[in-house]
C-alpha positions as CSV (number, residue, x, y, z in Angstrom):
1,X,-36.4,-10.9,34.1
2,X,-32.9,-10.8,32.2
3,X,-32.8,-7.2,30.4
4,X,-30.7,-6.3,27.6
5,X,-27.9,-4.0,27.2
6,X,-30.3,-1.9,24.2
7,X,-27.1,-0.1,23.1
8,X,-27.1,-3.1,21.0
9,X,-30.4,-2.7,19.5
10,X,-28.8,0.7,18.1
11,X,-25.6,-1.3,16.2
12,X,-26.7,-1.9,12.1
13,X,-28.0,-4.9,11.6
14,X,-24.6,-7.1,11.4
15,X,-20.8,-6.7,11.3
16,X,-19.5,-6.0,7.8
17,X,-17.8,-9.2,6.9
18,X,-21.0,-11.0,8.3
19,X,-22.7,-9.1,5.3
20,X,-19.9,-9.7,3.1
21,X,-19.8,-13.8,4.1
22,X,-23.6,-14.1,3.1
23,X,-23.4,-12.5,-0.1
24,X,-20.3,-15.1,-0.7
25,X,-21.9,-18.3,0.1
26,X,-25.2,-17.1,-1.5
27,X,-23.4,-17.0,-4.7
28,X,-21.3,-20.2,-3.9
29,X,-24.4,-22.2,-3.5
30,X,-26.0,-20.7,-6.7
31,X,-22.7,-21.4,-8.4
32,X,-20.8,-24.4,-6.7
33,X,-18.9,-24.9,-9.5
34,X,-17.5,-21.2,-9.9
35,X,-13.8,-20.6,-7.8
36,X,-13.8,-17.8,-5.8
37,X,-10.7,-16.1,-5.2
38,X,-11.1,-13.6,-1.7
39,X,-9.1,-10.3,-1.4
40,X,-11.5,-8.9,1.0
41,X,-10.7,-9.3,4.0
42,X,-7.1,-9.0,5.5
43,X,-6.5,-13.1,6.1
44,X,-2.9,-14.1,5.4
45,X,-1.7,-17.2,3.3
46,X,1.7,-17.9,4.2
47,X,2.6,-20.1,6.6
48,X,4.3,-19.4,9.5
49,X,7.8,-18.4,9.5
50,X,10.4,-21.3,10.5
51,X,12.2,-19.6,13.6
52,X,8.6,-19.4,15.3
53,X,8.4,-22.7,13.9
54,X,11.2,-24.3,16.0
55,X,10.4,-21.9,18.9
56,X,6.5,-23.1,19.0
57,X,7.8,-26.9,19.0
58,X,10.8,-26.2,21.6
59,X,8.4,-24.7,23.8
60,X,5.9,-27.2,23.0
61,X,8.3,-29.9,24.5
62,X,8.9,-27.7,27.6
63,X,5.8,-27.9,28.3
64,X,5.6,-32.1,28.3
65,X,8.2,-32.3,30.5
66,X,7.6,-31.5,34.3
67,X,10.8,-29.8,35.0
68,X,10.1,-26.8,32.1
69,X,6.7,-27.1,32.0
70,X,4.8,-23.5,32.4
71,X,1.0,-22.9,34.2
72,X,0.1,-19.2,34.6
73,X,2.3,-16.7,33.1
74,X,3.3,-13.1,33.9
75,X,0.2,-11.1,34.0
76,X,1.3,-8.6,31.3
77,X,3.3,-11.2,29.6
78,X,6.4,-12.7,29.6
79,X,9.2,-10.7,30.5
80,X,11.4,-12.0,27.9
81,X,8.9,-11.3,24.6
82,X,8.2,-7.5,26.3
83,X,11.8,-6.6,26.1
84,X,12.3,-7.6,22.5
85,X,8.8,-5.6,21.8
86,X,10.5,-2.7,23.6
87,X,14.2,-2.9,21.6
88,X,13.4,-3.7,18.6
89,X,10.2,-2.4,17.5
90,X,10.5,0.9,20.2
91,X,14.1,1.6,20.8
92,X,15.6,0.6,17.7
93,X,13.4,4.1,16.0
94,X,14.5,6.1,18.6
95,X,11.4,5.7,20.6
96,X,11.7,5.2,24.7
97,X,9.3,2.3,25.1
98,X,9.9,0.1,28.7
99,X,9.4,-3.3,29.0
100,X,7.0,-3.0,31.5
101,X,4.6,-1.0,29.6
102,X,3.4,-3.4,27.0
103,X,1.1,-5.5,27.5
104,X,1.1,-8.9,25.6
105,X,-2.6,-9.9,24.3
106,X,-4.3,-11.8,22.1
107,X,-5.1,-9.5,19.5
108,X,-4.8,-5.8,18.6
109,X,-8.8,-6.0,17.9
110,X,-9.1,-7.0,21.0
111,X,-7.4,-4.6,22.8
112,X,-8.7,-1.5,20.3
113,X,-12.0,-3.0,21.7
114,X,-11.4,-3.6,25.3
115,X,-10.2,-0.3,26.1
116,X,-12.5,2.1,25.8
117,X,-13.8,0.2,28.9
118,X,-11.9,2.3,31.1
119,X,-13.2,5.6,30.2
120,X,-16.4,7.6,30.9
121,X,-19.3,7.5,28.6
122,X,-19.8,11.1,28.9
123,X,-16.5,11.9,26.3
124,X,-16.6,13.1,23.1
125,X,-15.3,10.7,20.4
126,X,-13.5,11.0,17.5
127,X,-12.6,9.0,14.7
128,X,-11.9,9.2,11.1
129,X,-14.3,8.0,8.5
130,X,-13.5,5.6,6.7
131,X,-12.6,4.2,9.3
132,X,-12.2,0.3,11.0
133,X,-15.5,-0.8,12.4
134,X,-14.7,-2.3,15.4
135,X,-13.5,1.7,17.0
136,X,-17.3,2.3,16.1
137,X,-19.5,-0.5,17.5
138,X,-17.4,-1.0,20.7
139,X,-18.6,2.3,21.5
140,X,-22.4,2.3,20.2
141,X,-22.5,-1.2,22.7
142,X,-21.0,1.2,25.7
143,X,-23.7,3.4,25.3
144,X,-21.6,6.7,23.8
145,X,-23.8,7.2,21.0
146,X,-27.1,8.0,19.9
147,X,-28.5,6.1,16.8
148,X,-27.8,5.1,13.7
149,X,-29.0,8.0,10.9
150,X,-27.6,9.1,7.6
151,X,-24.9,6.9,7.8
152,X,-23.8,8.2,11.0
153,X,-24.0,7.8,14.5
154,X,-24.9,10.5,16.1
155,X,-22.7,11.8,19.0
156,X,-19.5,10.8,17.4
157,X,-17.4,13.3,15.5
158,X,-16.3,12.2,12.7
159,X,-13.4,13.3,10.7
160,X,-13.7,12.9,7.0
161,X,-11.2,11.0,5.1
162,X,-11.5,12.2,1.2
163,X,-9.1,12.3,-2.0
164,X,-8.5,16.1,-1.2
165,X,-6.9,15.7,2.1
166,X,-5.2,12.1,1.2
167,X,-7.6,10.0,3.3
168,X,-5.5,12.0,6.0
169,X,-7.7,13.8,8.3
170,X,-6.8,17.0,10.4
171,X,-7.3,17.4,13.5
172,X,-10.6,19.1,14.4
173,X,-11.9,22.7,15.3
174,X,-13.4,21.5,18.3
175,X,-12.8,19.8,21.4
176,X,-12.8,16.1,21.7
177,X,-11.6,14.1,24.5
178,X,-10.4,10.6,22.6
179,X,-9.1,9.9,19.6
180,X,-8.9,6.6,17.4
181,X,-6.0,6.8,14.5
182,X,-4.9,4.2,12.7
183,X,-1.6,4.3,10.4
184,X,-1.2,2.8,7.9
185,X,-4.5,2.9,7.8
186,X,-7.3,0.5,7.2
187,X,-9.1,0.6,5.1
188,X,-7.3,3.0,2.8
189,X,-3.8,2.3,3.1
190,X,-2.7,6.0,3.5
191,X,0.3,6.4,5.3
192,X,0.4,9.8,8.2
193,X,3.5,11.8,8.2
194,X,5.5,13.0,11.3
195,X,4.7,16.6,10.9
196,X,1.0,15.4,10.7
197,X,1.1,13.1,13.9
198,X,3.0,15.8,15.4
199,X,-0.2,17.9,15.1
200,X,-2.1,15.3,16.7
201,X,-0.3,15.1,19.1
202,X,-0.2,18.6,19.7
203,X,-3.8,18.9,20.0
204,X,-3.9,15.9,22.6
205,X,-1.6,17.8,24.5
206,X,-3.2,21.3,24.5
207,X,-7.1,19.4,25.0
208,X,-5.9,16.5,27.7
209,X,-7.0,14.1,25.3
210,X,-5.9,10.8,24.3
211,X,-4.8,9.1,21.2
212,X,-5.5,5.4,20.7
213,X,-3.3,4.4,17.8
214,X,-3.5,1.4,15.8
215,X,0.0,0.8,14.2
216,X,-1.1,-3.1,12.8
217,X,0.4,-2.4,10.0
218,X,3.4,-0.9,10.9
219,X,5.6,-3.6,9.6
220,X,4.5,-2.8,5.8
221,X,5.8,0.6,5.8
222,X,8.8,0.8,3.0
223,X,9.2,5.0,3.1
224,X,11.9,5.6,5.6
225,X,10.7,8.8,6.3
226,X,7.6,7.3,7.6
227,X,7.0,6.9,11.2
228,X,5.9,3.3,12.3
229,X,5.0,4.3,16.1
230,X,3.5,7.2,17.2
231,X,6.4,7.3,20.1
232,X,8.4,8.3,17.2
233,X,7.0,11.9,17.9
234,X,8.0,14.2,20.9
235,X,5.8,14.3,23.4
236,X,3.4,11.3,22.8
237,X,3.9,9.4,25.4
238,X,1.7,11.6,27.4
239,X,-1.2,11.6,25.2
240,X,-1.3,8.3,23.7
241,X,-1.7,4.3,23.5
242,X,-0.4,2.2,20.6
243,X,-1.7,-1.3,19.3
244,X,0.5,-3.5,17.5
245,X,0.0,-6.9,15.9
246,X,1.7,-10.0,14.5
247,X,-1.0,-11.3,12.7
248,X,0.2,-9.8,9.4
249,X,3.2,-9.1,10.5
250,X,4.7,-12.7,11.0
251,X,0.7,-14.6,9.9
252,X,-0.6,-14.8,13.4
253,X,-3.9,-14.4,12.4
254,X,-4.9,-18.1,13.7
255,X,-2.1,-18.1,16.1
256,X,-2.9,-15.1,18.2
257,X,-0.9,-12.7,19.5
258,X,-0.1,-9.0,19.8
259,X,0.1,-6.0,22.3
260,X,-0.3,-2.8,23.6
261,X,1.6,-0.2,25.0
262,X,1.1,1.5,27.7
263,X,3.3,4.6,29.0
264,X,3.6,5.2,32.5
265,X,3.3,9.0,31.9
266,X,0.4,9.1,29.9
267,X,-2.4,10.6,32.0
268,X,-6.6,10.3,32.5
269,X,-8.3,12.8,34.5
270,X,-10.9,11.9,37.0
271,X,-14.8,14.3,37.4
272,X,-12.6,16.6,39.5
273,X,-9.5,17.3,36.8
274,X,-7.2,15.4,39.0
275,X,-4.2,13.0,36.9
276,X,-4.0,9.3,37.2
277,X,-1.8,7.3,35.6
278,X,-3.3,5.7,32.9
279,X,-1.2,2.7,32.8
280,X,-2.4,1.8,36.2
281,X,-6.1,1.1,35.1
282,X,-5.4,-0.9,31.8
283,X,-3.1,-2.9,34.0
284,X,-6.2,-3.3,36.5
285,X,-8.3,-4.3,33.4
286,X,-6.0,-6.8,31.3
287,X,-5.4,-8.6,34.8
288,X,-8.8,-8.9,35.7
289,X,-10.4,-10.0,32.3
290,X,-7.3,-11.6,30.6
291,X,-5.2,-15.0,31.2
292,X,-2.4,-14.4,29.5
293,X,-1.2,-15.6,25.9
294,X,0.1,-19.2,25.9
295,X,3.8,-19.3,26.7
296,X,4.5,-21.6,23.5
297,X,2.9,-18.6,21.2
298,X,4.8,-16.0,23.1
299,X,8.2,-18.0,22.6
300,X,7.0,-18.4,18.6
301,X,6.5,-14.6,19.1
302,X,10.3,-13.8,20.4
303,X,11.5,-16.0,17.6
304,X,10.8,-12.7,15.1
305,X,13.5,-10.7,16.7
306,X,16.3,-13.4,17.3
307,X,18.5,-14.4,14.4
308,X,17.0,-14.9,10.7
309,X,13.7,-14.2,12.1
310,X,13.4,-10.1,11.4
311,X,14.7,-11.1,7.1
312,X,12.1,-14.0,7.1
313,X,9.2,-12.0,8.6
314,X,10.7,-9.1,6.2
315,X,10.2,-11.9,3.6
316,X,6.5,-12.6,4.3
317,X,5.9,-8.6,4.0
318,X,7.6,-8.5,1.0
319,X,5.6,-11.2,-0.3
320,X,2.4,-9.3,0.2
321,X,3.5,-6.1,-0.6
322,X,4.2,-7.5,-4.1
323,X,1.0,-8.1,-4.8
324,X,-0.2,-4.8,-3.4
325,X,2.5,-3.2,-6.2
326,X,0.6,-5.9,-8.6
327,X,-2.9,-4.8,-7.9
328,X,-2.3,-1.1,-7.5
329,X,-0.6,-1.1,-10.6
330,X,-2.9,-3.0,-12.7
331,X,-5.8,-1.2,-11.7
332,X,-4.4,2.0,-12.4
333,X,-3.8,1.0,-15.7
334,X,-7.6,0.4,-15.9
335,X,-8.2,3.8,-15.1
336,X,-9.1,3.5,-11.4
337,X,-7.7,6.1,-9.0
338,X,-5.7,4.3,-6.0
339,X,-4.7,4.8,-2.8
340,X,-2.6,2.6,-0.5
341,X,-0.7,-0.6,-1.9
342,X,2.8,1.1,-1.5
343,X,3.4,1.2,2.0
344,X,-0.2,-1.0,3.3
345,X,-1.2,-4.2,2.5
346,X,-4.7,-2.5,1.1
347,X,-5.7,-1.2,-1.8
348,X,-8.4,1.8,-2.1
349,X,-10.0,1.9,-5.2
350,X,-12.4,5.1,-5.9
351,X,-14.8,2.8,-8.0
352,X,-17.1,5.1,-9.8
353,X,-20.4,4.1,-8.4
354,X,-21.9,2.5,-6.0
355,X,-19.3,0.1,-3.2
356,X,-22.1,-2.8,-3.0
357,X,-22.4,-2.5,-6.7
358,X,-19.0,-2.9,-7.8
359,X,-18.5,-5.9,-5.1
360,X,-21.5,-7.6,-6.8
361,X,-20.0,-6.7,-10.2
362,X,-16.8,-8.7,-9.2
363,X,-18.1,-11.6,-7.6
364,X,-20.7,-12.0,-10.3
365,X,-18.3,-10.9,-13.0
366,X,-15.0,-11.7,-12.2
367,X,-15.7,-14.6,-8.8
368,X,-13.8,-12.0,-7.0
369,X,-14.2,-11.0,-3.3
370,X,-13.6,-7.4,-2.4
371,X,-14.8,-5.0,0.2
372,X,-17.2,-2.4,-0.5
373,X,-16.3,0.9,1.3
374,X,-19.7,2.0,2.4
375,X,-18.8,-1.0,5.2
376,X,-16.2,1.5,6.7
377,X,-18.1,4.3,6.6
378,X,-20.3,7.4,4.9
379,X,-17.1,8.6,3.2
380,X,-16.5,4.9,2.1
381,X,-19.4,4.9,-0.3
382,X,-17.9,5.2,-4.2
383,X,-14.8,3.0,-3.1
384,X,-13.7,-0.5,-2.3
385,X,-10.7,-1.9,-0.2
386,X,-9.0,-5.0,-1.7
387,X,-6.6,-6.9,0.3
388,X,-2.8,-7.9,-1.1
389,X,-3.2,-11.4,1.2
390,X,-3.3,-14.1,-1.3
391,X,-0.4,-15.6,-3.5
392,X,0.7,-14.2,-6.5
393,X,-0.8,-17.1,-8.8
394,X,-4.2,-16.5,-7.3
395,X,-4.1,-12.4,-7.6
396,X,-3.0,-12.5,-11.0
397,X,-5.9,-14.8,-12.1
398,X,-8.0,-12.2,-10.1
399,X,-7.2,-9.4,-11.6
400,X,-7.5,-10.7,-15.2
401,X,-10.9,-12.0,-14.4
402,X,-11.8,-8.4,-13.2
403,X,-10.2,-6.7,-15.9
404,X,-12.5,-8.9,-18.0
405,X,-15.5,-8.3,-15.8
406,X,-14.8,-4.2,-15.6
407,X,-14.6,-4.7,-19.5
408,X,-17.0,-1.1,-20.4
409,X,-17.3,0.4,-17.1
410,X,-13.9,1.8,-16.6
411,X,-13.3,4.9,-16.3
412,X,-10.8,7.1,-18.6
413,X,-6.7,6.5,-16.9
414,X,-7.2,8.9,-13.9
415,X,-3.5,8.4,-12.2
416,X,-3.4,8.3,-8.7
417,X,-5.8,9.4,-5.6
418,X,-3.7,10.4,-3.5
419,X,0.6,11.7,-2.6
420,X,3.3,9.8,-3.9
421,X,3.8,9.0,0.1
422,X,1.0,6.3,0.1
């Protein structure tokens, strides 16, 4: 008979937006006639800017006509979308990136996903709570965990994300041989400095572990000072992978497309301690399991680095980031604590009770769709994410409707959550 994988049987009992979509079209269908404006989860609303407009449709007519027409591409991806990756989002910040280690994909969540498949299920895991869920449950359906209790699986470590340290974790007291960090981070929008990735890094270093680092939403960062890659910081590209996007960046998120880089010189250890190039294996993976990303999408891709393309995507950020400055602002003047909204496209709000409650309280009270923080983790619970995609119109309405709906309940002008830097 055909068995199951029961690592499965140990993941809750559905992904969070699963939860979150039910509870929407419960209430649509007992109200069909109330709107609902969604700022919970991270879907963009602008269209598609013109340069990878053109490209798409050049390449598009490439591929009708026999002479330019394209079949399989380069297994890692086009040579001529890799080298902008590595100039302009690598180079440019003073970070040694080649084109031949990046790897275009389909999607950063994807990718985040994929690759634990290349290690042992014997290492020890670390992660920050709150923290995305898909670093979790890719690992629960590997078999690295053990189950599901207090909020926690057990066998992870986790590292606790709280107002007192910024939503910031340190690195731990103990060895671990992974780590998953992602900055600016979802779901709280707090930005890591470069003297604290530089003590990541550090720790990789001196424990032969690796950092997986999910820099999606490196392209909303407005702070200078801020590093956007982890290759930014000396010594990282032995000790870590980073995951980049355009989804948000440039509204990919139908489209598809992102990637992952790879050093050459970043190193995984076999039972017996010996090096291996970790580079080597992902490349073994992504050619094995992967086709490739369309070569019209990749050419739409390029078109973000050529010309107008970097001041219209900066454009679209903008745009978002707008209503991040909107939202953060207008809930602090209703007395919630905030985190994120100045250099993320998220806004953490420490909501004063329970995260499912106050999501029912807006969508009952206000038609407004956020995301309750007990979704991202234990720490999570007493908060709620909300998203900056929508347009302005639709935000403001939103936020009148839940200053209307949080009309008794709250709390006294608090100020921020967290340093000035998020």
């Amino acid at each position: 008979m055909i068995r199951l994988n029961e690592n499965y049987l140990k993941l809750k009992s559905s992904y969070l937006f699963a939860d979150i979509a039910k509870r929407v079209a419960a209430f649509q269908q007992q109200y069909p006639d109330r709107e609902i404006i969604k700022l919970g989860i991270g879907d963009v609303t602008r269209a598609l800017p013109k340069v990878c407009i053109k490209a798409f449709h050049k390449a598009v007519d490439e591929m009708a006509n026999d002479a330019t027409f394209r079949g399989y591409g380069p297994d890692q991806g086009y040579g001529f979308l890799r080298e902008k990756v590595a100039e302009h989002d690598f180079g440019a910040r003073g970070a040694g990136i080649d084109a031949d280690e990046v790897f275009i994909s389909d999607g950063a969540k994807c990718d985040t996903g994929n690759f634990q498949e290349l290690f042992s299920n014997d290492i020890t895991i670390a992660l920050p709570d709150p923290v995305y869920p898909v670093y979790v449950d890719t690992n629960v359906m590997a078999g690295r965990t053990e189950n599901f209790t207090n909020g926690r699986y057990q066998g992870l470590v986790y590292l606790d994300g709280t107002k007192a340290n910024g939503f910031v974790p340190g690195v731990p007291d103990v060895h671990v041989d992974l780590v998953y960090l992602c900055y600016p981070n979802n779901p709280t929008g707090a930005v890591a400095t470069k003297a604290q990735l530089g003590q990541w890094v550090d720790y990789a270093r001196r424990e032969k572990a690796l950092i997986l680092f999910d820099a999606a939403y490196a392209a909303f960062i407005r702070d200078e000072s801020l590093p956007q890659s982890i290759f930014e910081i000396e010594g990282a590209r032995e000790v870590a992978v980073e995951f980049r996007s355009y989804s948000k960046t440039a509204g990919f998120t139908g489209t598809r497309c992102a990637y992952t880089v790879v050093p050459k010189n970043c190193m995984i250890y076999d039972a017996a301690g010996k090096a291996h190039p970790l580079h080597q294996f992902w490349n073994r993976r992504h050619t094995t399991k992967f086709n490739g990303v369309s070569y019209p999408v990749q050419r739409a891709a390029e078109a973000i680095y050529l010309g107008d393309g970097p001041r219209q995507v900066r454009e679209i950020t903008n745009f978002y980031m707008s209503n991040a400055t909107m939202i953060r602002g207008r809930l602090t003047e209703l007395g919630y604590a905030c985190t994120g909204g100045t250099n993320a496209p998220y806004i953490w709000i420490d909501a004063k009770m329970d995260s499912w409650e106050f999501f029912d309280l807006l969508l009952h009270g206000a038609g407004v769709v956020c995301t309750p923080g007990a979704g991202f983790g234990k720490c999570g619970e007493g908060y709620v994410r909300i998203s900056a995609f929508n347009n302005p119109k639709q935000v403001s309405v939103a936020l009148d409707r839940i200053a209307g709906a949080l009309r008794g309940h709250a709390p006294q002008p608090a100020g921020d959550a967290t340093p000035s830097v998020n």
